[in-house]
MARBA-3410 file (N, C-alpha, C, O; in Angstrom, 1 decimal):
112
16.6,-14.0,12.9,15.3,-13.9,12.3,15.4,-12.9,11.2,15.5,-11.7,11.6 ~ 15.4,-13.3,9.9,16.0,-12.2,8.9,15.6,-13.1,8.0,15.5,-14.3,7.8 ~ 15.1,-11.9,7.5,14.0,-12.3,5.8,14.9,-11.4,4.8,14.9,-10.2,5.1 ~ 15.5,-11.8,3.9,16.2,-11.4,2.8,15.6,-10.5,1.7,14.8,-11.1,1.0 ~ 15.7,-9.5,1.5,14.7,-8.6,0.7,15.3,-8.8,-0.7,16.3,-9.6,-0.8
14.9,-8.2,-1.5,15.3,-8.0,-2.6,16.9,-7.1,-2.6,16.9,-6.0,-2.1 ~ 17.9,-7.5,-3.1,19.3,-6.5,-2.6,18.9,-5.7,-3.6,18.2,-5.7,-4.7 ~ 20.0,-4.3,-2.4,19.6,-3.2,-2.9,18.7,-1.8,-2.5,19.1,-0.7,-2.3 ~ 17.5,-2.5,-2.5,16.4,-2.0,-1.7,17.1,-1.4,-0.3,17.5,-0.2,-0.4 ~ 17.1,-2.0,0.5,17.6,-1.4,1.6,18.6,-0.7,2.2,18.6,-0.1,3.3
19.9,-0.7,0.9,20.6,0.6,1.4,20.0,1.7,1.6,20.3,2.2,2.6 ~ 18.8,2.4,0.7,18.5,3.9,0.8,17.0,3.9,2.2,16.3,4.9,2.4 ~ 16.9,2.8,2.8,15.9,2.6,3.5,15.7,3.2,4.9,16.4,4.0,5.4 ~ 14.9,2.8,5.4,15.1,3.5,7.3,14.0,2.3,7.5,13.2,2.0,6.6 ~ 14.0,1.7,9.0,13.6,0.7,9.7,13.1,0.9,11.0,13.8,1.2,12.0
11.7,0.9,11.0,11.0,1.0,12.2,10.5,-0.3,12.6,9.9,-1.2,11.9 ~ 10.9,-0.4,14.5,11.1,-1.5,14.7,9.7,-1.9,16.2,9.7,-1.5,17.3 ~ 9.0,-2.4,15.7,7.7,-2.6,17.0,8.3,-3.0,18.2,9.4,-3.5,18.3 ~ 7.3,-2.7,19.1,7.7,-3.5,20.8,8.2,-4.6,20.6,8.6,-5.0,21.7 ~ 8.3,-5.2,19.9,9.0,-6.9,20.0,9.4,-6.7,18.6,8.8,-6.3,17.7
10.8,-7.4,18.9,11.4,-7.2,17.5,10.9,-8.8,16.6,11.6,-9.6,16.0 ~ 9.5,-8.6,16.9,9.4,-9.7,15.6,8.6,-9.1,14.5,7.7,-9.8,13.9 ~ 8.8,-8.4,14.3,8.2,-7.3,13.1,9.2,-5.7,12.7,9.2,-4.9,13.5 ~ 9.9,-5.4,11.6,10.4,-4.4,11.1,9.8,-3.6,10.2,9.0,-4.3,9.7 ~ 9.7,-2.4,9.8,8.8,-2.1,8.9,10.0,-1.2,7.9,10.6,-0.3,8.5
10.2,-1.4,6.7,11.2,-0.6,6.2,9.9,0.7,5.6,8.7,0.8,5.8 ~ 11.2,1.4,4.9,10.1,2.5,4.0,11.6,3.0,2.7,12.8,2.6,2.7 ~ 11.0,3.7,1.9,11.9,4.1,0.7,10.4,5.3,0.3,9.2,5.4,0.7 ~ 11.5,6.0,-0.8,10.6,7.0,-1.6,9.5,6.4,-2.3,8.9,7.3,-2.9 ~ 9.2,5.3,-2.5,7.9,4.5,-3.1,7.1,3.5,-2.7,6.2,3.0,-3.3
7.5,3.2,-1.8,7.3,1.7,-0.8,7.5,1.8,0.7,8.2,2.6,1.2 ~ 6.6,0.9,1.3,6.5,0.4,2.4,6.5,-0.9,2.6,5.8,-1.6,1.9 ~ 7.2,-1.3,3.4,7.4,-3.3,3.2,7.8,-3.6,4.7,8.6,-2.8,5.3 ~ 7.3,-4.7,5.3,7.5,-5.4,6.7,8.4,-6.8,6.8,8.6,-7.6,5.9 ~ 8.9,-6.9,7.7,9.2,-8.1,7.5,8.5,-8.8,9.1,8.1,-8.0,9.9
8.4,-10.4,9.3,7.6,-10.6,10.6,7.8,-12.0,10.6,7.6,-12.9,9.7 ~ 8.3,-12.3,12.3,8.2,-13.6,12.7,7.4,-14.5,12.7,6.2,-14.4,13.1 ~ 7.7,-15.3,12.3,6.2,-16.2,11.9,6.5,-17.9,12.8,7.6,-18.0,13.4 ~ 5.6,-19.0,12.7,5.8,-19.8,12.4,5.0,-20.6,11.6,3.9,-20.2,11.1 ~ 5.5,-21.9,11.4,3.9,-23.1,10.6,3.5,-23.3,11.1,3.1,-24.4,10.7
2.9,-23.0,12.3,2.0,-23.2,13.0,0.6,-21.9,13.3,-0.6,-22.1,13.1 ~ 1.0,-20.9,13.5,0.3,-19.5,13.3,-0.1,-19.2,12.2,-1.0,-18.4,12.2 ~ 0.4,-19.8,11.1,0.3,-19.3,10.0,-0.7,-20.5,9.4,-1.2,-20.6,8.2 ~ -0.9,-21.2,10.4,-2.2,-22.3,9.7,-1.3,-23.2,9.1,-1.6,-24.4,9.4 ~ -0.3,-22.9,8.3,0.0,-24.4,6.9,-0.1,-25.7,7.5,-0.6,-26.6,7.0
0.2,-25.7,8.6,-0.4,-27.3,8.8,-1.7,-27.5,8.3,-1.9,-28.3,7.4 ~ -2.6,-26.8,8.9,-3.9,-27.4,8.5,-4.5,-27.1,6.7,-5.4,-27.7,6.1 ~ -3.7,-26.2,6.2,-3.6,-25.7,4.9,-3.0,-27.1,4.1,-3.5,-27.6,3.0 ~ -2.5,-27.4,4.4,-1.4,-28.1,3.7,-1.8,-29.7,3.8,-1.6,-30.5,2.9 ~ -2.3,-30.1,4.9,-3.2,-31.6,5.4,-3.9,-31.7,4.6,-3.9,-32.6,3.7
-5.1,-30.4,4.7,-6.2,-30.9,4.2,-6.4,-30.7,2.2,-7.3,-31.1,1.5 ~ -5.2,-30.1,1.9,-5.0,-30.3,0.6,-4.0,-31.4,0.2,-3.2,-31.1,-0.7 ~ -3.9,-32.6,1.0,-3.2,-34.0,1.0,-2.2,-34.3,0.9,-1.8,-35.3,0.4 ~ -1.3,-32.9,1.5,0.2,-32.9,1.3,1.0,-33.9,2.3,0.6,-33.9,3.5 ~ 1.9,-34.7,2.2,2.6,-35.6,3.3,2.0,-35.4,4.5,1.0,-34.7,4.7
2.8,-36.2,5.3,2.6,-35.5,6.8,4.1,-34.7,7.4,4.3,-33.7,8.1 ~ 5.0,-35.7,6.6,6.4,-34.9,6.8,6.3,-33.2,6.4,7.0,-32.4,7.0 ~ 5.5,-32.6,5.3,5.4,-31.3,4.9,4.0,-30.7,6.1,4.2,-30.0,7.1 ~ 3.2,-31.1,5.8,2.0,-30.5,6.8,2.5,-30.5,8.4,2.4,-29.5,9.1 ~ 2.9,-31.7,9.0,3.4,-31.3,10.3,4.3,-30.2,10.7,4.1,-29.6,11.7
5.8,-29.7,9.7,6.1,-29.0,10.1,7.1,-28.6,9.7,8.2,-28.4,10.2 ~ 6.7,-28.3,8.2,7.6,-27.7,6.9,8.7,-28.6,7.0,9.8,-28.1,7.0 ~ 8.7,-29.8,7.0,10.1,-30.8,6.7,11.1,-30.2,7.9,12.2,-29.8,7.6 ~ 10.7,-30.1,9.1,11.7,-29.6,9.9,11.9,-28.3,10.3,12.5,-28.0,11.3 ~ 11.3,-27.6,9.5,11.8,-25.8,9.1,10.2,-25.1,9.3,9.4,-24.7,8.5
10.0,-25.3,10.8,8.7,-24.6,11.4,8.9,-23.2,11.6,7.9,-22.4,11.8 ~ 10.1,-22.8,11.7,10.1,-21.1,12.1,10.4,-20.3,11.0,11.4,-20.6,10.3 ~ 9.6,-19.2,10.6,10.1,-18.7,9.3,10.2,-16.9,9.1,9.7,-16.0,9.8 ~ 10.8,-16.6,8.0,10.3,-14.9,8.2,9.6,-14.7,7.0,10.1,-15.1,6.0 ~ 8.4,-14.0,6.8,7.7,-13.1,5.7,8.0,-11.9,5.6,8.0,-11.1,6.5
8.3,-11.6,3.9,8.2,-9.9,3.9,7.1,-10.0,2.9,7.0,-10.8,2.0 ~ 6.0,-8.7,3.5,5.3,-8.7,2.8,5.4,-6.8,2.6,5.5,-6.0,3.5 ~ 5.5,-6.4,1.0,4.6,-5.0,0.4,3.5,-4.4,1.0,2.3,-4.6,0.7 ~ 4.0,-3.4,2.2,2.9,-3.0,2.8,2.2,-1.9,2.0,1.4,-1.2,2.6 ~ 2.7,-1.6,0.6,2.0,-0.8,-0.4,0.8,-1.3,-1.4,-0.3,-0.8,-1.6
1.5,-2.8,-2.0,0.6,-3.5,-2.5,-0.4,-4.5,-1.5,-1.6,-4.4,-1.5 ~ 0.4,-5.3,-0.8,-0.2,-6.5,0.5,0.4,-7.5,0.1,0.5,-8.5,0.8 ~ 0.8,-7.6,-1.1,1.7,-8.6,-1.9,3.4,-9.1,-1.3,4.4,-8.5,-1.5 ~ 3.3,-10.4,-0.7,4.1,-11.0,-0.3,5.4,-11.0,-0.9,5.4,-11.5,-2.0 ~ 6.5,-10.7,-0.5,7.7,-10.2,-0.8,8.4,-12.0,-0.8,8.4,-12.7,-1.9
8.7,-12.4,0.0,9.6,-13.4,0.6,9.1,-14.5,1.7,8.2,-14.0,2.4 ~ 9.4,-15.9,1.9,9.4,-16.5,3.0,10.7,-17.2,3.0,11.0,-18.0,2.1 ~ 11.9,-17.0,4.3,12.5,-18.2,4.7,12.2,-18.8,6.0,12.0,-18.4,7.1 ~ 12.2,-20.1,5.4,12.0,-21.1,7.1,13.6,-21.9,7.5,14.5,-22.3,6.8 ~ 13.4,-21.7,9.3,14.6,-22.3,9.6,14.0,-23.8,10.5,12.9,-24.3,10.5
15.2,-24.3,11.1,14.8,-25.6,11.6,14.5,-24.9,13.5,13.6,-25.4,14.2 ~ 15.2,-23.8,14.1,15.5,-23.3,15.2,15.1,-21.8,15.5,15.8,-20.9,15.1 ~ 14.0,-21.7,16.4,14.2,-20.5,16.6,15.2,-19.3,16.8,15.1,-18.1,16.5 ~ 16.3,-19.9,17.3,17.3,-19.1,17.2,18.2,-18.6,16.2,18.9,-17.6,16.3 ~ 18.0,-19.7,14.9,18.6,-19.6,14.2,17.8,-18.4,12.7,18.2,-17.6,11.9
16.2,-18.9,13.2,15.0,-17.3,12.5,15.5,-16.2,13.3,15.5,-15.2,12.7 ~ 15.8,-16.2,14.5,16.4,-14.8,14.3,17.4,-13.9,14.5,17.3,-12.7,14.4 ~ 18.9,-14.9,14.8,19.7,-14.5,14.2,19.5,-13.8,12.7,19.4,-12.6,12.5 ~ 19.5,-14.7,12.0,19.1,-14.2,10.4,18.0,-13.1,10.8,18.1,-12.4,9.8 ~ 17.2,-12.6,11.3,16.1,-11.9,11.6,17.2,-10.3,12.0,17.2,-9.3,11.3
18.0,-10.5,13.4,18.6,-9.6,13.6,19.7,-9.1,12.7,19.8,-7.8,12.5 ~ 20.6,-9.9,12.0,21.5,-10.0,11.2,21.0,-8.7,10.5,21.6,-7.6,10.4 ~ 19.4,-9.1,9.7,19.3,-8.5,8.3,19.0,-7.3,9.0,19.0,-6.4,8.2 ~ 18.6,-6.8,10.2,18.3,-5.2,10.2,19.5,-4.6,10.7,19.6,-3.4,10.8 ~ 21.1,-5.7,11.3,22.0,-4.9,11.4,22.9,-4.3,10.3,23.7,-3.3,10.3
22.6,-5.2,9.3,23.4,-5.2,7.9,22.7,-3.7,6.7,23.3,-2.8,6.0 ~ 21.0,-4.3,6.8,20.5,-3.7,5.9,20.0,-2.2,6.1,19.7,-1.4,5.2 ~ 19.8,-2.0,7.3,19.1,-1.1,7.4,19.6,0.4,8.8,20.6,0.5,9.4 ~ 18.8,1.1,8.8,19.0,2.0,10.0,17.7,2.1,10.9,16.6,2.4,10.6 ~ 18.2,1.8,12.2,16.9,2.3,13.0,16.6,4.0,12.9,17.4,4.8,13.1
15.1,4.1,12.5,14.6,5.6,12.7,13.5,5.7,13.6,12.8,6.7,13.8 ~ 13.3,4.7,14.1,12.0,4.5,15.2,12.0,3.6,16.5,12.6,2.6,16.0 ~ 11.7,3.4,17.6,11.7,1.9,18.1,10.0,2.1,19.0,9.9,2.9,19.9 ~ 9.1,1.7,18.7,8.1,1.6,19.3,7.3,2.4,19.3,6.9,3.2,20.2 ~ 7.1,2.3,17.8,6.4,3.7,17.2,4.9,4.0,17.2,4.3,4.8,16.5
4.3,3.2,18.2,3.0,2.8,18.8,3.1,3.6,20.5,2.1,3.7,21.2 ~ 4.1,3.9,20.7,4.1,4.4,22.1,4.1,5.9,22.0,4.2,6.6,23.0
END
């Protein structure tokens, strides 16, 4: 489960990680940005996407690719990124991948 940021970004970053790792939260000297488990189903597009008369193959369940990650600018609120996969396991593989590659843990459960 790994949302691809902009490269770059995340070398100088640090990564705080919620009670369930389906949410990261990076930070940098100017920015704050999330990334977060999602699917097409939570996120409404089915019914977004029906009732603005899109297929049924897209509105049912993104052509296959119902599990996805969002990064969204938790400075602006402005949405960074979406990738969708066909398998949960395969959102978060890519999910874990990008905070083992990109980032450092500086927190884990930073609500506790």
């Amino acid at each position: 489960n790994l949302l691809v940021l902009p490269r770059g970004r995340c070398a100088m970053c640090r990564v705080v990680v919620m009670t369930e790792p389906t949410t990261a939260v990076f930070k940098d000297n100017n920015s704050v940005w999330r990334i977060e488990k999602i699917t097409w189903w939570s996120e409404e597009l089915d019914i977004w996407y029906r009732k603005n008369g899109y297929p049924e193959k897209i509105w049912k369940d993104n052509e296959g690719m119902p599990y996805g990650i969002v990064g969204v600018d938790d400075t602006s609120g402005e949405t960074i990124d979406f990738q969708w996969f066909p398998t949960v396991e395969e959102r978060d593989k890519e999910f874990t991948e990008t905070l083992n590659t990109n980032s450092e843990y500086v927190e884990e459960n930073p609500d506790d």
